[in-house]
Backbone bond lengths (Angstrom), bond angles and torsions (degrees), N, CA, C in turn:
res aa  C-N    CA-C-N  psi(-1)  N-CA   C-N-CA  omega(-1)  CA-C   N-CA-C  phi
1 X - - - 1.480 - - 1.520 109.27 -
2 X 1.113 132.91 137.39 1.637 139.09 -155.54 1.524 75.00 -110.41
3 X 1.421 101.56 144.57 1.604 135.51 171.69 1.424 120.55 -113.63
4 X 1.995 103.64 23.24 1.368 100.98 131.03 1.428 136.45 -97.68
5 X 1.663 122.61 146.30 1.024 127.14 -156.28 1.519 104.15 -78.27
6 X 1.020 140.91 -27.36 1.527 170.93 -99.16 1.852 108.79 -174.71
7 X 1.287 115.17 88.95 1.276 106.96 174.75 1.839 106.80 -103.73
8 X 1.621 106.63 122.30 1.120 120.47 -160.96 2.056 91.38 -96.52
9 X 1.838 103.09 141.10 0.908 85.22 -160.96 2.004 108.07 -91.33
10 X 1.366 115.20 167.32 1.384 100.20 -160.03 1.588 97.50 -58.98
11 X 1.331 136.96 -38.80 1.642 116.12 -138.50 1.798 89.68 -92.12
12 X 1.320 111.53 14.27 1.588 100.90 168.92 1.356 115.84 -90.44
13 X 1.751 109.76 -14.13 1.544 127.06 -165.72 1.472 90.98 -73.71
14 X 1.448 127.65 -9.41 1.573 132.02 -165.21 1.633 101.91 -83.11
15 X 1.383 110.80 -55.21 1.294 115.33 166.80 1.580 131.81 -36.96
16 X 1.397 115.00 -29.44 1.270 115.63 150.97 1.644 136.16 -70.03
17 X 1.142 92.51 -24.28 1.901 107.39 164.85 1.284 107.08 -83.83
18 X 0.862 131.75 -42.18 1.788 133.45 165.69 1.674 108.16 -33.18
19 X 1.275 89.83 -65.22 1.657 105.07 -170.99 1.345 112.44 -76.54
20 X 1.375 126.73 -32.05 1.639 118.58 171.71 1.709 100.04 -73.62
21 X 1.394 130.59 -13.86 1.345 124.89 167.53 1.678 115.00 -57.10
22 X 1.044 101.29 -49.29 1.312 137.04 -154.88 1.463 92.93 -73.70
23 X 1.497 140.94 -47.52 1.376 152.45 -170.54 1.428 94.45 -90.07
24 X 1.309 135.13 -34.84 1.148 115.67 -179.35 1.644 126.24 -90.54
25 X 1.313 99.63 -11.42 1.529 103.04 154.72 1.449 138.80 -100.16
26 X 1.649 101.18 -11.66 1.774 110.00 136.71 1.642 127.04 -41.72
27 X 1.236 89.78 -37.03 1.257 95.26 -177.83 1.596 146.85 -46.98
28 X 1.617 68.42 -55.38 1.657 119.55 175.92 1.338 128.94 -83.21
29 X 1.793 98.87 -12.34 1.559 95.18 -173.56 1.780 106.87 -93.26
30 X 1.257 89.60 165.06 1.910 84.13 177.95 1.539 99.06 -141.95
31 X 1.280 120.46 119.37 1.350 126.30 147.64 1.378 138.48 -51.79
32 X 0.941 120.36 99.66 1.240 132.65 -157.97 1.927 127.74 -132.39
33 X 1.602 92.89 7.15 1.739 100.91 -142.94 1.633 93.72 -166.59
34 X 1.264 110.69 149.91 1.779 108.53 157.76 1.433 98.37 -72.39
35 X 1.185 145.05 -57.77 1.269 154.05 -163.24 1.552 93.54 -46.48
36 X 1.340 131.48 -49.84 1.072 145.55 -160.00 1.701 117.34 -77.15
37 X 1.428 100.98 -51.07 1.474 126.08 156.44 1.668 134.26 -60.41
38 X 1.233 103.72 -28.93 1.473 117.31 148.38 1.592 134.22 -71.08
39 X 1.669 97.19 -17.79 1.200 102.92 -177.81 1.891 104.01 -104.51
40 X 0.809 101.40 -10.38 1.262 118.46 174.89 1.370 121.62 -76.20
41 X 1.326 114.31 -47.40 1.435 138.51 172.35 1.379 111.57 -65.11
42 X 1.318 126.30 -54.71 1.693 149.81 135.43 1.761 109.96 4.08
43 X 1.850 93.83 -66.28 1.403 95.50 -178.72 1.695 124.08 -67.26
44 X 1.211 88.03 -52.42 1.723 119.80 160.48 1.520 106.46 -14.35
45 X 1.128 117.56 -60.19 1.725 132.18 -163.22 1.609 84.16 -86.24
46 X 1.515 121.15 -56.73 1.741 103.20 -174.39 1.621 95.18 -56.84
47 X 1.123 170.37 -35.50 1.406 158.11 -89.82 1.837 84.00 -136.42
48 X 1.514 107.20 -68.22 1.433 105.42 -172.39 1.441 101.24 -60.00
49 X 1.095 144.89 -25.51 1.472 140.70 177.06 1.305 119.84 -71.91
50 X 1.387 125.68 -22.55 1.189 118.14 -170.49 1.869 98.79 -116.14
51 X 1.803 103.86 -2.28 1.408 103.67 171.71 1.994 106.09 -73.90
52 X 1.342 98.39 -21.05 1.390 99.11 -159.42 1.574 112.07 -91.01
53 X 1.681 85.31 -23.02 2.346 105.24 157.06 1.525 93.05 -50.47
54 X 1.354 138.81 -75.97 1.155 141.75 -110.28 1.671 72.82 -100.32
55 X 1.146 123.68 -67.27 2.025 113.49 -160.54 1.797 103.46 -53.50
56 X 1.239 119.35 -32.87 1.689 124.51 179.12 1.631 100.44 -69.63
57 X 1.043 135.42 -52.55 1.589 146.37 165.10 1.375 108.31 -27.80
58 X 1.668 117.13 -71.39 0.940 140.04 -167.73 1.474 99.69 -44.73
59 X 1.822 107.11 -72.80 0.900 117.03 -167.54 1.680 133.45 -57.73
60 X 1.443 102.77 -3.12 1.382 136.82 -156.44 1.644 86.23 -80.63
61 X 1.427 119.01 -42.18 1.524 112.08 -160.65 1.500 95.53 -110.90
62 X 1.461 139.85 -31.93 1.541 147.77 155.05 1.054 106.10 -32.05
63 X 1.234 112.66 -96.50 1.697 125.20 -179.80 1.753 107.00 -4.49
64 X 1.275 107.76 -104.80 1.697 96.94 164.65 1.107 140.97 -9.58
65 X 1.219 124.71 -44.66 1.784 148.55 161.97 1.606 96.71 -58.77
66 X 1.324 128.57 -74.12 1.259 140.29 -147.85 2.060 91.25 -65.24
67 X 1.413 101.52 -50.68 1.490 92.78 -174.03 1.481 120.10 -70.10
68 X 1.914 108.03 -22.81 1.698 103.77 167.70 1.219 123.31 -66.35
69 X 1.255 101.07 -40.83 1.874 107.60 166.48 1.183 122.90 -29.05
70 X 1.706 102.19 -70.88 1.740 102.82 -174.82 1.592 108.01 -69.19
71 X 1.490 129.05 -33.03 1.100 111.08 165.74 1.557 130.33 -18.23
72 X 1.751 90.40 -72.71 1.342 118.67 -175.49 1.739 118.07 -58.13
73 X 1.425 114.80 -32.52 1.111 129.81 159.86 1.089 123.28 -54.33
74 X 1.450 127.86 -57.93 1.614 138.45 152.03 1.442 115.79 -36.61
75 X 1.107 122.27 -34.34 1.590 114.41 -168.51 1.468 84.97 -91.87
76 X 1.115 136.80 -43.99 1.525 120.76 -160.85 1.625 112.49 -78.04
77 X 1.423 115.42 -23.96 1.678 136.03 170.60 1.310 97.68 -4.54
78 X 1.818 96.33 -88.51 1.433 107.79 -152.18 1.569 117.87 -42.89
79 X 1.519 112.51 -41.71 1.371 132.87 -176.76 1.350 118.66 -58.71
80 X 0.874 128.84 -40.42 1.627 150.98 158.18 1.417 105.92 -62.75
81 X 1.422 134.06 -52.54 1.136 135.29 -160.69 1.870 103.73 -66.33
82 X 1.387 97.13 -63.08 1.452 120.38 166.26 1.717 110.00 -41.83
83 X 0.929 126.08 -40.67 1.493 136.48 -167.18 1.435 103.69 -85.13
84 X 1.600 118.41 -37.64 1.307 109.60 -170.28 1.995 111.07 -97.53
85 X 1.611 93.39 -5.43 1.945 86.03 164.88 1.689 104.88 -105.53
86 X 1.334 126.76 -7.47 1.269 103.46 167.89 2.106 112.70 -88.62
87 X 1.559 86.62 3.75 1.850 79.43 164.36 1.519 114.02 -87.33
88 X 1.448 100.45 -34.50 1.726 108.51 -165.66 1.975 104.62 -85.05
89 X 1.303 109.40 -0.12 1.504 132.88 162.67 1.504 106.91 -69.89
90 X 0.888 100.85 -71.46 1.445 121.38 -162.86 1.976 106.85 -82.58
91 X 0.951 132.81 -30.12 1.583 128.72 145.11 1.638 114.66 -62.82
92 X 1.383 106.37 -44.74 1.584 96.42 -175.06 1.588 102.23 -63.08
93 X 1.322 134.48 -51.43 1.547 115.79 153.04 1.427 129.83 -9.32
94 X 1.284 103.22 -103.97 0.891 132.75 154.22 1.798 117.83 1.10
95 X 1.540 116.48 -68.58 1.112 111.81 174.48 1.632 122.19 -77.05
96 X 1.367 113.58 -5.19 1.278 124.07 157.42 1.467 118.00 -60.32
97 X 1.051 110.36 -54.54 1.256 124.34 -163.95 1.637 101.51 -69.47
98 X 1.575 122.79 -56.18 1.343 105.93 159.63 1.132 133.29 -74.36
99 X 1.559 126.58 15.73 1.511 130.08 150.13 1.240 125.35 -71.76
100 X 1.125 107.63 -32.54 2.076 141.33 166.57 1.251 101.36 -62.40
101 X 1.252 136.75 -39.93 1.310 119.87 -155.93 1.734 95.54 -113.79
102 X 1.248 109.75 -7.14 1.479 100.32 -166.06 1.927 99.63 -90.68
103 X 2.248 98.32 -27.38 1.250 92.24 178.54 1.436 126.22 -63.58
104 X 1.908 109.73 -33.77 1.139 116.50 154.58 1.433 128.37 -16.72
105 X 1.300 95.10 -73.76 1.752 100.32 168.47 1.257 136.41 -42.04
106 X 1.359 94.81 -46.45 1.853 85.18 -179.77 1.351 103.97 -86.20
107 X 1.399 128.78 -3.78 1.582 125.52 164.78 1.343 97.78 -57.55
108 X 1.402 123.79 -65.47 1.330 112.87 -148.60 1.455 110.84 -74.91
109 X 1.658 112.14 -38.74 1.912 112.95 147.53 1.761 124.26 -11.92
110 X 1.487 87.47 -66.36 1.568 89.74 -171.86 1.413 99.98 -70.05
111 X 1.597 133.65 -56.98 1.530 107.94 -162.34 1.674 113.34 -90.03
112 X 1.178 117.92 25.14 1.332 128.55 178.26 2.249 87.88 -104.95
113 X 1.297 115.78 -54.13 1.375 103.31 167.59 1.977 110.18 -45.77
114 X 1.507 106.24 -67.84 1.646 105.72 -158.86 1.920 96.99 -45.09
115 X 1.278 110.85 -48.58 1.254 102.23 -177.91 1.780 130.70 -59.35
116 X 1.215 93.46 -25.86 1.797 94.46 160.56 1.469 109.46 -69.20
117 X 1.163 94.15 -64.23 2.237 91.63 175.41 1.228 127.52 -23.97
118 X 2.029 98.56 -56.82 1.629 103.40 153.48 1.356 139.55 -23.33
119 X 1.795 115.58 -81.46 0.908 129.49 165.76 1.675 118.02 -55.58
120 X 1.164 126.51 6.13 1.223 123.63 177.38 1.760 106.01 -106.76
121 X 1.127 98.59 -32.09 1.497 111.41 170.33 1.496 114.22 -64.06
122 X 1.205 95.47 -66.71 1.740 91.35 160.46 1.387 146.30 -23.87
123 X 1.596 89.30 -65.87 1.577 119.14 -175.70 2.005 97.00 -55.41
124 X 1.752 108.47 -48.37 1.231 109.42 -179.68 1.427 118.35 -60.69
125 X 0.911 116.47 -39.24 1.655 114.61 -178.45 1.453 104.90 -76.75
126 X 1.490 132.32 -41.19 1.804 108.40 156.11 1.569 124.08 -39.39
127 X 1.825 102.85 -48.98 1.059 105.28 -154.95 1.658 107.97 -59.94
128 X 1.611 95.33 -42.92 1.757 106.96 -179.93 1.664 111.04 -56.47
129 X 1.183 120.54 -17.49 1.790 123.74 -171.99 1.380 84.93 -83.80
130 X 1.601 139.32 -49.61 1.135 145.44 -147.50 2.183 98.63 -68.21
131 X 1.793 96.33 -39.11 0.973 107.37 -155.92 1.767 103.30 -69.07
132 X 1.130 98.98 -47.45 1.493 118.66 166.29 1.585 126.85 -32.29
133 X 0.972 80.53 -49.21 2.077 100.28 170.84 1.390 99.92 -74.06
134 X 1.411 145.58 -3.39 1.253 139.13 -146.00 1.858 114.50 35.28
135 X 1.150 127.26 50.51 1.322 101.88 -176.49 2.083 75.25 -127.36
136 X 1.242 112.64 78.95 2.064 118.69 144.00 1.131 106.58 -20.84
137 X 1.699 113.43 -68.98 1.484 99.42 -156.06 1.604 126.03 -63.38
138 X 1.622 103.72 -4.87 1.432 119.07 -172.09 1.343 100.28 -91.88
139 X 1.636 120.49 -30.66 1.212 98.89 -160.73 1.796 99.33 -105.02
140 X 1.496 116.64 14.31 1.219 128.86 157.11 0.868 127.48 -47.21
141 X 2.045 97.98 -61.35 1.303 115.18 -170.73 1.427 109.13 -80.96
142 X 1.687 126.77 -20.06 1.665 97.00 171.79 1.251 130.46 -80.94
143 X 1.773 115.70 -13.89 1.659 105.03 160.14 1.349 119.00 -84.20
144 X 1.160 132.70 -2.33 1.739 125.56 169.31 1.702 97.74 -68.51
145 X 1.679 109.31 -27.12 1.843 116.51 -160.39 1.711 100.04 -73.03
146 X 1.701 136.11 -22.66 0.904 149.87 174.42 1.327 94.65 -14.86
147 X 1.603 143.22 120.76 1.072 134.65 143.01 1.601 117.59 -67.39
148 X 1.696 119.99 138.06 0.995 117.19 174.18 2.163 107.52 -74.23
149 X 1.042 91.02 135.18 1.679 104.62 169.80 1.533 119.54 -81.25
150 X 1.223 142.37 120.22 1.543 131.51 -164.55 1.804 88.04 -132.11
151 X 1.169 92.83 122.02 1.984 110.63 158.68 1.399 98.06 -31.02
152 X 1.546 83.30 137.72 1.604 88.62 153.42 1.595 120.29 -86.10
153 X 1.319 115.66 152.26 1.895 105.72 -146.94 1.806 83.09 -98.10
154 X 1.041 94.66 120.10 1.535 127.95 139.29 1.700 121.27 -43.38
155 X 1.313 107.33 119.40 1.752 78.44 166.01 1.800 119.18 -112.52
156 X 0.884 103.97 157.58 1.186 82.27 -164.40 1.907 88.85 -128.91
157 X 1.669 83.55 158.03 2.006 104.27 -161.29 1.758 107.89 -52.28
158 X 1.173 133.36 125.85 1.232 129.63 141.07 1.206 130.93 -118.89
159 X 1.204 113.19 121.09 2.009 110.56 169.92 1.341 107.98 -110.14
160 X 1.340 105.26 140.35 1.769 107.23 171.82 1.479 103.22 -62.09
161 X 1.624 111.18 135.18 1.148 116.29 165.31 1.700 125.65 71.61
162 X 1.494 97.94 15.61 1.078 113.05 153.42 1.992 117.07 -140.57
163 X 1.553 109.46 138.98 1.442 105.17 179.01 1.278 108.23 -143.37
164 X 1.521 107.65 170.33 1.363 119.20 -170.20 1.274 107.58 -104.31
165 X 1.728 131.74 146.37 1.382 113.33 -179.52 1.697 84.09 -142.60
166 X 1.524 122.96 170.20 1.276 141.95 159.61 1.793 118.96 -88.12
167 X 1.423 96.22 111.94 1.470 103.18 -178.99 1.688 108.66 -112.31
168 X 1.522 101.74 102.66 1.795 96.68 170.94 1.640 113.81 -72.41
169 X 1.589 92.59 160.16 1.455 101.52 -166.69 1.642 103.98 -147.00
170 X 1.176 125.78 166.48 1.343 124.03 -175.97 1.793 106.67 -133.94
171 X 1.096 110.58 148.74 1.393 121.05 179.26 1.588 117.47 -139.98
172 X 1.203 117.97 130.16 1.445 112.68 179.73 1.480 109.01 -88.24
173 X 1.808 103.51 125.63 1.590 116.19 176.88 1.810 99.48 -98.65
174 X 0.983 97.56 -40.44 2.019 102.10 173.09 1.057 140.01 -158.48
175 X 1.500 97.22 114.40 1.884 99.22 -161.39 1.144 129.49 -32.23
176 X 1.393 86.58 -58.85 1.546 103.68 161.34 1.139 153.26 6.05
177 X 1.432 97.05 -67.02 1.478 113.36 160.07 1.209 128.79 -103.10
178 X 1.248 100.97 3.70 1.551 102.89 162.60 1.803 135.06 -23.09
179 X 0.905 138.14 107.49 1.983 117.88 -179.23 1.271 98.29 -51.72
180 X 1.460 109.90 153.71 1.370 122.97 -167.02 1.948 92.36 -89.11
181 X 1.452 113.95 -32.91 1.927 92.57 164.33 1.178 134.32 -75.22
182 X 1.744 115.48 11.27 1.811 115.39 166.09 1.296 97.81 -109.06
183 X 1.779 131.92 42.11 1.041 102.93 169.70 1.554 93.58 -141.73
184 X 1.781 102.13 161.20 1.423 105.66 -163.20 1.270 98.34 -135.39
185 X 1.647 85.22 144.53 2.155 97.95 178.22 1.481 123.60 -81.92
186 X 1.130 116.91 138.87 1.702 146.71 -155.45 1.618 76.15 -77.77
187 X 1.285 158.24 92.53 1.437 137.16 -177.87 1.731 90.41 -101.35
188 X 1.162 115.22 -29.63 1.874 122.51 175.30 1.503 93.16 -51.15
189 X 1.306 135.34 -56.73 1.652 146.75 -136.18 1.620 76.39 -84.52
190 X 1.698 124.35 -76.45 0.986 143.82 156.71 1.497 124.85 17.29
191 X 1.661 101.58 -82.83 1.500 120.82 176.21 1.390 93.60 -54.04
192 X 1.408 122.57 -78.88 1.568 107.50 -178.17 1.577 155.13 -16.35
193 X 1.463 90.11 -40.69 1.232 102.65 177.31 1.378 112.32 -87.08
194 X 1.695 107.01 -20.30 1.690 107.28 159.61 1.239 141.58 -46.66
195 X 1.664 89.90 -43.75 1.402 102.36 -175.47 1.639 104.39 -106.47
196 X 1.103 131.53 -11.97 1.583 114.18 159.92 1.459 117.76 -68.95
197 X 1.574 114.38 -25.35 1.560 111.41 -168.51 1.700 91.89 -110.64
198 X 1.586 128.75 -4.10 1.224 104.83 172.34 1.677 112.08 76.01
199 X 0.986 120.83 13.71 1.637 131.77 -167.03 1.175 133.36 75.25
200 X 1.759 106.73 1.15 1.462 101.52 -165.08 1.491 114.26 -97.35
201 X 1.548 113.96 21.55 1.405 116.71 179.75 1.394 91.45 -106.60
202 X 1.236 118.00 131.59 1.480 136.74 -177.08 1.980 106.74 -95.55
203 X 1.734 90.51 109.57 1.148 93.56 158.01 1.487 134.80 -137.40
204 X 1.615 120.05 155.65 1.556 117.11 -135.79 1.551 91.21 -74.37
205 X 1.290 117.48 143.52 1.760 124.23 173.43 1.245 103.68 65.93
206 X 1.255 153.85 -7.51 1.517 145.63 131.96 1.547 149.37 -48.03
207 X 1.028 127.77 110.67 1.918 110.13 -160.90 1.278 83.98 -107.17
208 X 1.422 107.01 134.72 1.865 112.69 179.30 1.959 82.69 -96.72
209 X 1.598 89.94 153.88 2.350 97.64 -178.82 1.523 95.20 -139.45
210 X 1.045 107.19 171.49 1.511 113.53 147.16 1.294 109.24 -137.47
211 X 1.389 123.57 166.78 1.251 163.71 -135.09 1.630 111.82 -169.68
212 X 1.525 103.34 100.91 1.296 111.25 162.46 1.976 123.84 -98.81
213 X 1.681 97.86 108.35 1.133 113.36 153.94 1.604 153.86 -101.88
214 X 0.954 115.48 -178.50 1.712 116.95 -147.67 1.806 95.91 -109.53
215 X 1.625 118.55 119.58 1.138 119.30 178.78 1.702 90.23 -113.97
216 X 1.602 95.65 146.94 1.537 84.23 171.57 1.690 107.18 -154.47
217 X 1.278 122.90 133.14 1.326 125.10 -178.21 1.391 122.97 -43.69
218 X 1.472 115.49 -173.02 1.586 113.51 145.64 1.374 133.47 -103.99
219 X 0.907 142.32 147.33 1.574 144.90 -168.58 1.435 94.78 -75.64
């Protein structure tokens, strides 16, 4: 049993000998002559004709493929569709909730800090009365006495096998100032305006050209 999925049929395998014919007497030919250039041109038209054998061929066994696909794609849609807003449901929660709990935290950070400051303020102004009296060793012992202050603990979300990470991102507030090396040329917008105005719309750091090419029928 062959373990291709796709059985190509033999007399299309011909079409590739056609066409390596066809390249190898491109190859070989040399213009040199009208006689020569007519015959050239000649082939040219067989070349697009037998390019348009090979894309109809192609498409002969694609086509079918391309329309089971989206079939198959369509039936699976809804399921996927449904699946991917009750994830972005259920994270947008979710990351609320550990935004909530993380602000928590640094609430209780900061007034678990001001309150050490407090008591440190304190402790200093005994200690300095202590100092006053000359008695050091008293006013030693009330800043070593500093109780440490500890947050109140937060808890914060864990699920096995799921985690949170930080993703930076950039947004443009003004073009403007953009650096001129993060920015990139429209050459699509560009070409257009080449060829609707033909070059005669002048633009700054752009050279509008032309390029003469070769269209050619089928035989």
């Amino acid at each position: 049993m062959s373990n291709e999925l796709i059985q190509i049929p033999e007399e299309m395998g011909q079409l590739k000998a056609k066409a390596e014919a066809a390249l190898s007497a491109a190859q070989s030919f040399v213009v040199n002559s009208q006689q020569a250039y007519e015959a050239a041109g000649s082939d040219l038209k067989a070349i697009k004709a037998r390019q348009k054998e090979v894309d109809e061929a192609r498409k002969s066994i694609t086509r079918p493929l391309d329309e089971e696909k989206k079939r198959i794609t369509a039936f699976f849609e809804p399921a996927a569709s449904f699946l991917n807003k009750a994830e972005s449901i259920l994270k947008s929660s979710m990351m609320a909730y550990a935004s909530e709990q993380d602000r928590l935290r640094r609430v209780a950070e900061e007034a678990a800090r001001k309150e050490q400051e407090r008591l440190r303020k304190e402790a200093e102004k005994k200690a300095a009365k202590a100092e006053t009296k000359g008695d050091a060793e008293k006013a030693a012992d009330i800043r070593a006495a500093v109780p440490v202050v500890v947050a109140m603990q937060v808890e914060q979300p864990k699920v096995a096998g799921i985690s949170m990470r930080t993703i930076w991102k950039a947004r443009v507030i003004d073009a403007a100032q953009v650096p001129r090396e993060y920015m990139i040329v429209d050459l699509q917008k560009i070409d257009r305006i080449a060829k609707e105005s033909k070059g005669a719309v002048q633009v700054a750091g752009i050279e509008f050209y032309s390029e003469q090419v070769m269209a050619a029928g089928q035989r």
